[in-house]
DOKEDO-192432 format. One record per atom (N, C-alpha, C): residue in one letter; x negated, y, z. Coordinates in steps of 0.2 Angstrom, whole numbers, padded with zeros to 4 digits, always signed. Layout:
<sites>
AXYZ...
</sites>
This chain:
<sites>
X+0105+0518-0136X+0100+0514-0134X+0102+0506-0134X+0099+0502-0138X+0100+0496-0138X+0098+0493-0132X+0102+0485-0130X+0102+0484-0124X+0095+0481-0121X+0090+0478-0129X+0083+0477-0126X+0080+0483-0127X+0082+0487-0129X+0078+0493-0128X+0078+0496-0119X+0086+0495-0116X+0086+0498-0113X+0082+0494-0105X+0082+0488-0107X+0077+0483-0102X+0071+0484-0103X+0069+0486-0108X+0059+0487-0107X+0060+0495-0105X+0063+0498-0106X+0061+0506-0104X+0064+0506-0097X+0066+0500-0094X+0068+0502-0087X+0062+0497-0083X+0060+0490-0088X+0053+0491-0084X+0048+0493-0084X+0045+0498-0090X+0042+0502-0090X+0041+0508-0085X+0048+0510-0085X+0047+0517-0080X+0048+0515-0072X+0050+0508-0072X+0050+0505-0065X+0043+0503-0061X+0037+0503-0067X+0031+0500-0065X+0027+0509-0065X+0026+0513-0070X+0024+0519-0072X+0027+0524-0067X+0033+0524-0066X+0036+0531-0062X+0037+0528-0054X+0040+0523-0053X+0041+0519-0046X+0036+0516-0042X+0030+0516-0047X+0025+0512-0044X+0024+0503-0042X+0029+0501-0043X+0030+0493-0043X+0027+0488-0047X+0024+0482-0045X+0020+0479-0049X+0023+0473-0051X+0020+0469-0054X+0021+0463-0056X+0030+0461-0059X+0031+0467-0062X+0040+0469-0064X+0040+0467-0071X+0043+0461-0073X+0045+0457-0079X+0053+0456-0078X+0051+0456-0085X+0058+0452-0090X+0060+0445-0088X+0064+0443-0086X+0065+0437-0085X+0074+0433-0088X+0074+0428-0090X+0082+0424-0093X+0083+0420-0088X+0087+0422-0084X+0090+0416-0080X+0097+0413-0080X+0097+0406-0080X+0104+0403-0081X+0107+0402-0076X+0114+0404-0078X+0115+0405-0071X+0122+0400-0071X+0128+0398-0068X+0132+0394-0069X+0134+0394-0077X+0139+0389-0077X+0142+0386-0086X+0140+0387-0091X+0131+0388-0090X+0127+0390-0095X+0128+0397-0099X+0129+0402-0094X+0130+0408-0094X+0121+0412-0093X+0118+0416-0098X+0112+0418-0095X+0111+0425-0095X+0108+0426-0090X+0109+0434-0088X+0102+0436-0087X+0102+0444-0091X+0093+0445-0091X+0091+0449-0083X+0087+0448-0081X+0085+0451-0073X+0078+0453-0074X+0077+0460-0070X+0071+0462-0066X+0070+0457-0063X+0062+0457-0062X+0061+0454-0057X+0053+0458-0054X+0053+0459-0048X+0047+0463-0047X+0045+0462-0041X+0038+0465-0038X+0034+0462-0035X+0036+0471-0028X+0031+0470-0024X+0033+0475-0020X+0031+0484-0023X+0031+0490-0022X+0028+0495-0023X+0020+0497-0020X+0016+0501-0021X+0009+0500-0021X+0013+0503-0012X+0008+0500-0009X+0007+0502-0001X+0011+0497+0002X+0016+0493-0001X+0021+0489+0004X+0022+0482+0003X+0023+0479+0009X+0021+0471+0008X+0028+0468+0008X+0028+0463+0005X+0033+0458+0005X+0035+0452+0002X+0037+0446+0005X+0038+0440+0005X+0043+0438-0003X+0048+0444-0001X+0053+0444-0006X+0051+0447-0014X+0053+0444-0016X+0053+0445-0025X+0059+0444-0028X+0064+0449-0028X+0071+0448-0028X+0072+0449-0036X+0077+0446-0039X+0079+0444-0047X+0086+0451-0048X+0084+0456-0051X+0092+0461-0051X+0094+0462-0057X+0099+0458-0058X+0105+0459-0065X+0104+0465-0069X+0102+0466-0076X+0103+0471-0079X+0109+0470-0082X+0113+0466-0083X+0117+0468-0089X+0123+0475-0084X+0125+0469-0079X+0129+0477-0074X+0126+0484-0076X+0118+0484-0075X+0116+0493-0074X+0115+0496-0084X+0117+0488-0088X+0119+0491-0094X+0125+0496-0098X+0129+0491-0091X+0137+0494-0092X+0137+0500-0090X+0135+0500-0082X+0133+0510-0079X+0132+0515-0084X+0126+0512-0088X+0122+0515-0094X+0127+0519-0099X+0130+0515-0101X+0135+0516-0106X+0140+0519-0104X+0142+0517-0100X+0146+0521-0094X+0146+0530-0093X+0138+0533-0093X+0137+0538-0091X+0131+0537-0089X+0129+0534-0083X+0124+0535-0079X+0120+0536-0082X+0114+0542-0077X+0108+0543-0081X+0101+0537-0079X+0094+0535-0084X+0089+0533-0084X+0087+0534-0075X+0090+0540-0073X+0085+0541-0066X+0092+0537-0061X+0099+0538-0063X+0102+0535-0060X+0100+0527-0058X+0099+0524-0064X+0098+0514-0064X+0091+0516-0060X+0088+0519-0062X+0080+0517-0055X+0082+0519-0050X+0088+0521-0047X+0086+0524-0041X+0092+0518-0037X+0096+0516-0041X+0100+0510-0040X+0095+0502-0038X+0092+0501-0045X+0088+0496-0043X+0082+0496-0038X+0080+0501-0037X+0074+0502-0030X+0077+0503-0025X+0086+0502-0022X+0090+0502-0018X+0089+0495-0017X+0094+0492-0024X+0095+0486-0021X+0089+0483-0021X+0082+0484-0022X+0079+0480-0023X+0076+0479-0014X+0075+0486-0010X+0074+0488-0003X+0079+0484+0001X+0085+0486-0001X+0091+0482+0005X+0087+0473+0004X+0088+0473-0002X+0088+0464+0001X+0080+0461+0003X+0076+0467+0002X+0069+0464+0006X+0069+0466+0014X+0071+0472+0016X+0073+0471+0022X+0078+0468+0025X+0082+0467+0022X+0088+0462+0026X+0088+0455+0025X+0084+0452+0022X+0082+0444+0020X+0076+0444+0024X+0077+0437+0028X+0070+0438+0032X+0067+0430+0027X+0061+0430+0024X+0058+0425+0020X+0051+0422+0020X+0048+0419+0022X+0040+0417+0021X+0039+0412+0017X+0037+0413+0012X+0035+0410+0007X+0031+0404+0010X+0027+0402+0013X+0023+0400+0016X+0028+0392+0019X+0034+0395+0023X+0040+0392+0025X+0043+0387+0020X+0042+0389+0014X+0046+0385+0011X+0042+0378+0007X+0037+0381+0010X+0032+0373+0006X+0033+0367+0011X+0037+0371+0017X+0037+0365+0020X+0043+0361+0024X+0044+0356+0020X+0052+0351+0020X+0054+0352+0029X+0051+0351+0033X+0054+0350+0039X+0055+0357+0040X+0056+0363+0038X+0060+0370+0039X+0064+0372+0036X+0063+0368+0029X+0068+0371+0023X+0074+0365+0024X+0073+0360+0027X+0079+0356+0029X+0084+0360+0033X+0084+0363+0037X+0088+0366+0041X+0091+0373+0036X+0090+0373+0033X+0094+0378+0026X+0096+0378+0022X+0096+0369+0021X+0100+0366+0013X+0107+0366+0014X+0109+0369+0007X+0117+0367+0007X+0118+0367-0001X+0127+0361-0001X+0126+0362-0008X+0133+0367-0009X+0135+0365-0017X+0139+0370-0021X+0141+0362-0025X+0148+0366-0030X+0149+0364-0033X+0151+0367-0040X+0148+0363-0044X+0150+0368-0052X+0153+0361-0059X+0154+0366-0061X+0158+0360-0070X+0150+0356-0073X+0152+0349-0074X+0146+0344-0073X+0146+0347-0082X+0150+0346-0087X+0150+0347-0092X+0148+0354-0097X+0150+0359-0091X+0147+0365-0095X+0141+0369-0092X+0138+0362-0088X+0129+0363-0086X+0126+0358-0088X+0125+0357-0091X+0122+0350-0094X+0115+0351-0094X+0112+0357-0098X+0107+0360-0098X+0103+0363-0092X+0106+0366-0087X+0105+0365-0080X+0104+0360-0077X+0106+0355-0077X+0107+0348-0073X+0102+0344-0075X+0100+0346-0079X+0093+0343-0083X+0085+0347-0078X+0088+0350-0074X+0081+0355-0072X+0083+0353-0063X+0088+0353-0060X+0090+0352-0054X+0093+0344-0051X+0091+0344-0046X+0094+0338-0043X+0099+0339-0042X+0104+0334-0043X+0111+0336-0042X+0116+0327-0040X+0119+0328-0041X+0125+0320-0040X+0133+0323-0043X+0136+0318-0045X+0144+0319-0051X+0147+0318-0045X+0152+0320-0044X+0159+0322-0039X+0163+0323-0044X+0169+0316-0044X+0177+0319-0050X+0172+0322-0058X+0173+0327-0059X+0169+0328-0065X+0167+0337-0063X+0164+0335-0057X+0158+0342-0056X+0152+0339-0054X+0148+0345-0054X+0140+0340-0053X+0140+0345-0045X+0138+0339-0040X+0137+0344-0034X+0128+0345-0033X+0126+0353-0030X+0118+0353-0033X+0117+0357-0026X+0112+0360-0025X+0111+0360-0019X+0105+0368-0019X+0107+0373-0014X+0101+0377-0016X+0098+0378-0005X+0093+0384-0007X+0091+0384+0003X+0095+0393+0003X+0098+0393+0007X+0103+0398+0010X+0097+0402+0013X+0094+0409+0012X+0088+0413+0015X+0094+0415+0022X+0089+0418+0027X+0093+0418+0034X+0096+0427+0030X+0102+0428+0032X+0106+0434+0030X+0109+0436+0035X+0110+0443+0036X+0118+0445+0039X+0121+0446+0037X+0128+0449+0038X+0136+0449+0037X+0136+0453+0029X+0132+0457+0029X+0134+0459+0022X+0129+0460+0017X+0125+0453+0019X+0119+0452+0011X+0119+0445+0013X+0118+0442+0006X+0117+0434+0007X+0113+0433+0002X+0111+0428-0001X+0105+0425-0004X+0101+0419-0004X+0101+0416-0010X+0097+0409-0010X+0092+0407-0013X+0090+0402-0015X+0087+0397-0020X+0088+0394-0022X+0089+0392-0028X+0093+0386-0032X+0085+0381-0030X+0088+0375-0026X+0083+0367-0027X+0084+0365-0036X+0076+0366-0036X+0076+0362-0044X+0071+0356-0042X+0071+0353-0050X+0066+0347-0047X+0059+0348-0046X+0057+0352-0047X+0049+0353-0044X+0050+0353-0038X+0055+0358-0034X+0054+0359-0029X+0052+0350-0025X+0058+0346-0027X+0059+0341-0022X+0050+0335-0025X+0048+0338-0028X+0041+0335-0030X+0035+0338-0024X+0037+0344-0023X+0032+0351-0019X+0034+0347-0012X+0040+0345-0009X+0042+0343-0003X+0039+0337-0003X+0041+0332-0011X+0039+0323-0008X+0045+0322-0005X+0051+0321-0008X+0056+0317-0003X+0059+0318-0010X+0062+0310-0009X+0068+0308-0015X+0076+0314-0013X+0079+0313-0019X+0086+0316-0019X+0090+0314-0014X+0091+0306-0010X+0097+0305-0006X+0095+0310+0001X+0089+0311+0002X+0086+0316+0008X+0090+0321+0007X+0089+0324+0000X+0091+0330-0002X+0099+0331+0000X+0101+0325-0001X+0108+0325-0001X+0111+0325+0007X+0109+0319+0010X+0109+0319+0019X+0108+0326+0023X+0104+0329+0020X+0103+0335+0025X+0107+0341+0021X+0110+0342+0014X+0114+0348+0012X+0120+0346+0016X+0125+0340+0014X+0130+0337+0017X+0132+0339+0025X+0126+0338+0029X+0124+0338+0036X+0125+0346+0039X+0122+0349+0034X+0120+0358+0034X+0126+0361+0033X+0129+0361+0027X+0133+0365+0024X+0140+0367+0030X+0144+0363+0032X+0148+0364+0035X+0147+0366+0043X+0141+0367+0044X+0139+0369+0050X+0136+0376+0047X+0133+0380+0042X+0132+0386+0040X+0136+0391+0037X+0141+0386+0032X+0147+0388+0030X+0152+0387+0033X+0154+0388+0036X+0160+0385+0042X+0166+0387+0039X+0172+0382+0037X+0177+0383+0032X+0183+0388+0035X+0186+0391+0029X+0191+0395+0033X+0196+0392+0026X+0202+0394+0029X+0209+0394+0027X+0215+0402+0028X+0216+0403+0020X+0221+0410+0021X+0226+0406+0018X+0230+0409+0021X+0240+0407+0018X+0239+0414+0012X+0244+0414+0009X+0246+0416+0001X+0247+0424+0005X+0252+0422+0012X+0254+0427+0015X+0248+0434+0017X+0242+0432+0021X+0237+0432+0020X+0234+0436+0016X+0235+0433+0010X+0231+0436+0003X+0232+0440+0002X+0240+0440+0002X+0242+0447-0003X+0242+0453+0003X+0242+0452+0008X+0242+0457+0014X+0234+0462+0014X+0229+0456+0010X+0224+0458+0010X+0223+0462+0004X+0225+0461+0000X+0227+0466-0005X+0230+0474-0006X+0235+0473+0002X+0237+0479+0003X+0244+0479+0004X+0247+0473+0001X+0255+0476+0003X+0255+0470+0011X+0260+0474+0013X+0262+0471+0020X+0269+0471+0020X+0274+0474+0013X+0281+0472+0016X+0281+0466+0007X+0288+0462+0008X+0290+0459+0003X+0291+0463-0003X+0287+0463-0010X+0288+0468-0015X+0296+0469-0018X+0299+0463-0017X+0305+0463-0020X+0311+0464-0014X+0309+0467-0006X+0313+0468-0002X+0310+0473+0003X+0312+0472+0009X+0309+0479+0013X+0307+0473+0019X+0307+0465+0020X+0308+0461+0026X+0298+0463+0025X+0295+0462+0032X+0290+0461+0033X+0287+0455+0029X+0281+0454+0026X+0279+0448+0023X+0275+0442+0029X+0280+0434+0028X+0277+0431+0032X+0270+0426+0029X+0269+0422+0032X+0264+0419+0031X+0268+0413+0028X+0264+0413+0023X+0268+0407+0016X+0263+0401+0015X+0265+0394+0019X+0261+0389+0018X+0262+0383+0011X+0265+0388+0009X+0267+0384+0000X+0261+0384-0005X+0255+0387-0003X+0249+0388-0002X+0245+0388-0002X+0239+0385+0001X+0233+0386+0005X+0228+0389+0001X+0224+0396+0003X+0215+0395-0001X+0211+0394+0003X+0207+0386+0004X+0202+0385+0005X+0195+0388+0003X+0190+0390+0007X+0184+0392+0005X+0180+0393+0012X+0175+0395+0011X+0169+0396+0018X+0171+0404+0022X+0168+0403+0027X+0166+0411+0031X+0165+0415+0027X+0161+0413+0020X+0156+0419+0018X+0161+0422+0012X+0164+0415+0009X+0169+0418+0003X+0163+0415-0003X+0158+0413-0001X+0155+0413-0009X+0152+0406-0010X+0153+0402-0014X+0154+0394-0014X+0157+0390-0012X+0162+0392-0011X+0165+0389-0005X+0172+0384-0008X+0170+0381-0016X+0174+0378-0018X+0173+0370-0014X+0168+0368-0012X+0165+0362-0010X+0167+0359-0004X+0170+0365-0001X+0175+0363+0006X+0179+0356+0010X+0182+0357+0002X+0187+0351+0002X+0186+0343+0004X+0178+0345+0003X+0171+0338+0004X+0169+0337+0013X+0172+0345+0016X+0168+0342+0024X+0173+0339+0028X+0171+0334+0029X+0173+0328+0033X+0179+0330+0037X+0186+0329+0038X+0191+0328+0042X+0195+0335+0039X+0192+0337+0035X+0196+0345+0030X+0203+0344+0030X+0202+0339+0025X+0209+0339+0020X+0215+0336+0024X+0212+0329+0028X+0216+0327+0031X+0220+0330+0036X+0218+0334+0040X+0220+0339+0045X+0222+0344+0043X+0220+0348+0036X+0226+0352+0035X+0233+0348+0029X+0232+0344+0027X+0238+0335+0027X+0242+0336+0031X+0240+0333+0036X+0246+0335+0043X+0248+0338+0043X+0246+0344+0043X+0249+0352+0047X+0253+0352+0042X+0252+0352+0037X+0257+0353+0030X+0262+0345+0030X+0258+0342+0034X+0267+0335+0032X+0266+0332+0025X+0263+0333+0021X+0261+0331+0015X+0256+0329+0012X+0254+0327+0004X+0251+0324+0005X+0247+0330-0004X+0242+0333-0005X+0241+0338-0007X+0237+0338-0014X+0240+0344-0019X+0237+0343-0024X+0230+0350-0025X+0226+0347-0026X+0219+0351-0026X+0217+0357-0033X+0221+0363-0033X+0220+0365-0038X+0213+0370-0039X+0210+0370-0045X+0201+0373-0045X+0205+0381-0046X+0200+0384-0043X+0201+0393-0042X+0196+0396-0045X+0189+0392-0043X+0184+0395-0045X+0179+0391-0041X+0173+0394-0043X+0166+0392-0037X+0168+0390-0030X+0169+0398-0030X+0171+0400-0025X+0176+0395-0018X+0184+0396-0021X+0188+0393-0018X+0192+0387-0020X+0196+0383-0016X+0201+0379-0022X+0210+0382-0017X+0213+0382-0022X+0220+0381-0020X+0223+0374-0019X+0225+0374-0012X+0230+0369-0008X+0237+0367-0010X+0240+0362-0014X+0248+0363-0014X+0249+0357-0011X+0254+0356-0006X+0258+0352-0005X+0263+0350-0010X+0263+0342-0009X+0267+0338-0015X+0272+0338-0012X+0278+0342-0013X+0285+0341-0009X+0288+0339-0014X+0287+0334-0020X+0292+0331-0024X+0294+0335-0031X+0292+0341-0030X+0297+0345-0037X+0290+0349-0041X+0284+0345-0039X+0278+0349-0044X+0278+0348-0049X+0278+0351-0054X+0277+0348-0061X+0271+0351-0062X+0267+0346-0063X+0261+0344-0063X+0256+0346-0071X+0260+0344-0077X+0257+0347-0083X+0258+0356-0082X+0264+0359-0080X+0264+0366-0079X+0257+0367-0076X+0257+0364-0070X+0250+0366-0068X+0244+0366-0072X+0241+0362-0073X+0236+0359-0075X+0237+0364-0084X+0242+0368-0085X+0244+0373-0091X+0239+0379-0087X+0245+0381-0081X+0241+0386-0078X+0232+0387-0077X+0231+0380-0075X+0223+0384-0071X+0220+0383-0077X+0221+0379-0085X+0220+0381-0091X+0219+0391-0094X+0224+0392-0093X+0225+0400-0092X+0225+0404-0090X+0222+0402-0083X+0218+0407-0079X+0212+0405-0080X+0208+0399-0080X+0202+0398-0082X+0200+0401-0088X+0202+0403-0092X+0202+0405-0098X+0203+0413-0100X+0205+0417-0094X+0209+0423-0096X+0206+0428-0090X+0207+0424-0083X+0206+0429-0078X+0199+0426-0075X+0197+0420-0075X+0191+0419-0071X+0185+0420-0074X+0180+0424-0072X+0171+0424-0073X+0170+0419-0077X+0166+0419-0083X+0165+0413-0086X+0160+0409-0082X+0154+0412-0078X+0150+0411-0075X+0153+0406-0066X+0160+0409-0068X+0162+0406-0059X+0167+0400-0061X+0171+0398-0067X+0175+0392-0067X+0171+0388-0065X+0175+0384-0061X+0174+0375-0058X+0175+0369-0062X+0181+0370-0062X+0186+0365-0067X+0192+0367-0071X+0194+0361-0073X+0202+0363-0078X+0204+0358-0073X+0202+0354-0071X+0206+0345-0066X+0212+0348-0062X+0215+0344-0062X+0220+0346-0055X+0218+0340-0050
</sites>
């Protein structure tokens, strides 16, 4: 089964067999002008809700091919489609209005030149050579999150210029995101090993360096922007720091201790940007 064949026979049977209405095809853009086709559908007959969640088909393509059977992907999608309307609390109603949805703006940061076509739909402002853009974080617990990309209609539906937009994501973000910091030590621990691979010493915490990101782990590239960040982990490292892009998500910290070779680098996050990162989640090539 081809891949549009295997989208409409999954809305089909998700509207005929599952009972769900208002379930469309939809293309959505989604980072570095990457576009990925989504369900998107309304509640099942008998049940009400605010939510109308958007769920990736290309993943439940791969399943597909994979093995998994037709009843498998329905029964997948009618999961995830349930968790995130029960665990996102949302009133549509709420969001027509600026004085509630202010206290939910936060922004992001992404590559200003490979959204060009995006940026053209959303309010945003240039930082270095990313564009920072701004979406409303829905209320989540610890293991579901979710939001709304701010586009320009929105700020037309609200009546308030983009610097507002800007004041209150700035003001939000660092207080909803609240930033963390792992050591490399840290990392690899969380991976699984605990002793040194090339020796039997217990592994320490290695401030040679830093991954900055949020609580949540997800956007959390834009850290490096809240107010007294950088300077304060500056000090604690005695130096003075080279900002390497990771992804979206995070950035890596290095301390300038004199013997960086700076093209090597800007070699590397060429190479990983190119080979190991998400095309959808590179940030930059900058150092």
């Amino acid at each position: 089964m081809t891949y549009k064949d295997f989208c409409n026979n999954i809305k089909e049977k998700m509207i005929n067999e599952r009972g769900y209405e208002n379930v469309r095809l939809i293309d959505v853009r989604k980072n570095n002008d990457v576009i990925l086709q989504g369900l998107c559908m309304g509640a099942a007959d008998g049940e009400d809700s605010d939510i109308s969640p958007t769920i990736y088909l290309n993943g439940m393509y791969e399943k597909y091919l994979e093995g998994a059977t037709t009843e498998d992907i329905l029964d997948l999608l009618e999961r995830s489609y349930k968790d995130g309307a029960n665990k996102l609390k949302f009133n549509k109603n709420d969001f027509l209005d600026y004085e509630i949805v202010r206290k939910r703006l936060a922004f992001k940061l992404i590559n200003y030149e490979k959204n060009k076509s995006l940026l053209e739909e959303i309010p945003h402002t240039k930082v270095l050579d990313l564009a920072m853009c701004f979406y409303y974080l829905l209320e989540d617990d610890k293991s579901c999150v979710a939001s709304i990309q701010v586009r320009n209609e929105h700020l037309e539906m609200w009546g308030i210029e983009r610097d507002i937009l800007i004041r209150d994501a700035l003001k939000n973000t660092p207080e909803m995101l609240k930033v963390k910091t792992i050591t490399m030590g840290e990392f690899i621990r969380h991976l699984g090993f605990t002793r040194d691979i090339f020796g039997d010493e217990d592994l320490e915490d290695d401030y040679s360096m830093i991954i900055l990101t949020n609580e949540k782990k997800i956007n959390g590239a834009g850290c490096f922007l809240y107010e007294e960040v950088l300077p304060k982990i500056s000090e604690k490292m005695d130096a003075n720091l080279y900002i390497i892009p990771s992804s979206v998500h995070e950035v890596i910290l290095v301390p300038d201790n004199g013997n960086i070779d700076l093209c090597y680098i800007k070699e590397l996050v060429n190479e990983v940007n190119n080979t190991t990162v998400a095309r959808d989640e590179i940030r930059s090539y900058e150092v």
